[in-house]
C-alpha positions in Angstrom: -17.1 -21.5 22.4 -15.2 -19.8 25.0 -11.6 -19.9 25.3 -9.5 -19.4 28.8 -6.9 -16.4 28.4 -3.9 -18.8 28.3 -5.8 -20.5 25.0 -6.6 -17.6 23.2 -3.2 -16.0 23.8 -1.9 -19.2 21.9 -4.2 -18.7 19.0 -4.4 -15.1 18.5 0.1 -15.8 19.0 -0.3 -18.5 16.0 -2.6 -16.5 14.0 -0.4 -13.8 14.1 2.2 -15.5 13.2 0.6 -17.3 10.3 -0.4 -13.5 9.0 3.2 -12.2 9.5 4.9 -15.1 7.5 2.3 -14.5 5.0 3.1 -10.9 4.4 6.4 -11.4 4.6 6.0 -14.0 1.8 4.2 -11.7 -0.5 6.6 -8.9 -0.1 9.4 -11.6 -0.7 7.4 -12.4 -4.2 6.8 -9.0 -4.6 10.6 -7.9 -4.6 11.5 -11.0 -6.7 8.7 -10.0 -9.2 6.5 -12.8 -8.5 3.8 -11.6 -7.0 0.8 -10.2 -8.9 -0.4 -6.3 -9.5 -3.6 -7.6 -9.2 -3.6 -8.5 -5.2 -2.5 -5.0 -4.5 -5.2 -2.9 -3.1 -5.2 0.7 -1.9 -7.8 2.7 0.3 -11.3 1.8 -1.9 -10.1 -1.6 -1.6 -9.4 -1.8 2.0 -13.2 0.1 2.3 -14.2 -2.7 0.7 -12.6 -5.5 3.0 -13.8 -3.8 5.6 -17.3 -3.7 5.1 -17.6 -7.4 4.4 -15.1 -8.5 7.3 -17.9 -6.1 9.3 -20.4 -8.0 8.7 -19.2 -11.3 9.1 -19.1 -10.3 12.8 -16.7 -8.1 15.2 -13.9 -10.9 15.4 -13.5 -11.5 11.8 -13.0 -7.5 11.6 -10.8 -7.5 14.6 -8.5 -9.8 13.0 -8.8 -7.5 9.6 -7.4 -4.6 12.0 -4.8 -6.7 13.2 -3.5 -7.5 9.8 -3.6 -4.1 8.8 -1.6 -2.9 11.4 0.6 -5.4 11.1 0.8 -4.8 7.8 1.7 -1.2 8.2 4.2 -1.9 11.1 5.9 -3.9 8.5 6.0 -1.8 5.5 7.0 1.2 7.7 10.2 -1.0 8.3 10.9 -1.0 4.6 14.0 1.0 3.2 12.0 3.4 2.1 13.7 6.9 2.7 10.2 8.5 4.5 9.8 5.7 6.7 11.7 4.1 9.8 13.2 1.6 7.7 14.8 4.3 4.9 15.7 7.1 8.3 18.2 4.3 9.7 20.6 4.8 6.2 21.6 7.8 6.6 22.6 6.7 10.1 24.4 3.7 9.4 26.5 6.1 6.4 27.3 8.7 9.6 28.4 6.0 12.1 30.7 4.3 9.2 32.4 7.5 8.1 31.7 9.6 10.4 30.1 12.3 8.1 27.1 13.7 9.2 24.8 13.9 5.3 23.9 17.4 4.7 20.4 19.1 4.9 20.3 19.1 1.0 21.1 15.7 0.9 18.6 15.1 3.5 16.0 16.9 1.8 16.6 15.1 -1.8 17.0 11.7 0.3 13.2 12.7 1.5 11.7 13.8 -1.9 12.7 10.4 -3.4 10.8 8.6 -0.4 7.7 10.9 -0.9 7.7 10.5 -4.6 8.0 6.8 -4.1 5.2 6.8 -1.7 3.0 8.7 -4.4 3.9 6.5 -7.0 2.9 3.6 -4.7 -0.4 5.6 -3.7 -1.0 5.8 -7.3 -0.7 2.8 -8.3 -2.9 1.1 -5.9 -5.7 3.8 -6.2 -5.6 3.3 -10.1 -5.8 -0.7 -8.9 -8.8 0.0 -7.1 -10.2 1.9 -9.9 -9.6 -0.9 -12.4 -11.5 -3.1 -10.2 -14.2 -1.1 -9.8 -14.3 -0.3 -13.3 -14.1 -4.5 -14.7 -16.9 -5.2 -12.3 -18.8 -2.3 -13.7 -18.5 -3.2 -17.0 -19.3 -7.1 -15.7 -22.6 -5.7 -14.7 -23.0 -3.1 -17.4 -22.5 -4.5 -20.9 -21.5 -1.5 -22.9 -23.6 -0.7 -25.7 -22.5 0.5 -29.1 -21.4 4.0 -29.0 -21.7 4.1 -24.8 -20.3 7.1 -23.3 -19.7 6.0 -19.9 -18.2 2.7 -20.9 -15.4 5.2 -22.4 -14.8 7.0 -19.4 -14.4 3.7 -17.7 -11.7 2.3 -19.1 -8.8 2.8 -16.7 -6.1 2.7 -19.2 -6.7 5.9 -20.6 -6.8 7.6 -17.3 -3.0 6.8 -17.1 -1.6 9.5 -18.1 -3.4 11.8 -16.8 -2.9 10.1 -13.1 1.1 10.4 -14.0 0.5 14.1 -14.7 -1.2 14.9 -12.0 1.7 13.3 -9.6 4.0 14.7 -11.4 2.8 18.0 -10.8 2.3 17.1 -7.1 5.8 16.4 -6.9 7.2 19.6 -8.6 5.1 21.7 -6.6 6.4 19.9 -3.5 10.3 20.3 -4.9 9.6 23.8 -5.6 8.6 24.7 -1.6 11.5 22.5 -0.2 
């Protein structure tokens, strides 16, 4: 069915909307704790979106763009010291007191946001792994003794996950 330009202004206005109060609804649930681990996705999972919303057709994985991005926009506005939304409180502490925060201050300030940002990184990743890792064990019923069924168990790559972003994150204090 085609749609005049004033029409599908409207809709693609009200679908955006719809997706923008629904993000901001899950990061509301998300700060108040309310929101589930489980709907959290990180780079295999948005693979995965996209190759189904690709072939349901161009528009479906147009709109899966635009939610993305909108996505991002939003979470780049979070007060997140790395982002947009964590550069505007240092600001706001200069303008009230008038004390410009030092480059070491700065620099710590930034570290947190980047370690935050890993951690976040992390934790979806080892999401998307977990996924991956039920629906192969779905489809694979372990048998006694299995060797792979061991190494897919998510759980036990935990620690060494935290270990290796803990390392990151020296190595990245260390050259600051």
């Amino acid at each position: 069915v085609r749609k005049g330009i004033r029409s599908a202004a409207s809709l693609g206005y009200r679908r955006l909307s719809e997706d923008l109060e629904q993000l901001l609804g899950f990061i509301r649930k998300a700060i108040q704790g309310k929101a589930s681990a489980d709907s959290v996705g990180g780079p295999i999972m948005i693979y995965q979106i996209s190759s189904e919303a690709a072939r349901q057709g161009f528009e479906v994985l147009i709109f899966l763009i635009i939610q993305i991005n909108l996505s991002l926009f939003l979470f780049n506005l979070l007060p997140i010291p790395v982002f947009d939304g964590g550069q505007i409180y240092p600001v706001i502490f200069e303008m009230l007191t008038g004390i410009k925060p030092s480059k070491k201050f700065m620099r710590i300030w930034q570290m947190i946001g980047i370690g935050l940002v890993l951690l976040l990184l992390a934790f979806t990743t080892f999401n998307d792994i977990r996924r991956m890792s039920v629906k192969w064990i779905i489809f694979h019923p372990p048998l006694e003794g299995d060797f792979l069924c061991y190494y897919f168990n998510m759980f036990e790559l935990l620690p060494i996950v935290i270990v290796i972003l803990g390392l990151s994150l020296l190595v990245f204090i260390h050259e600051a």
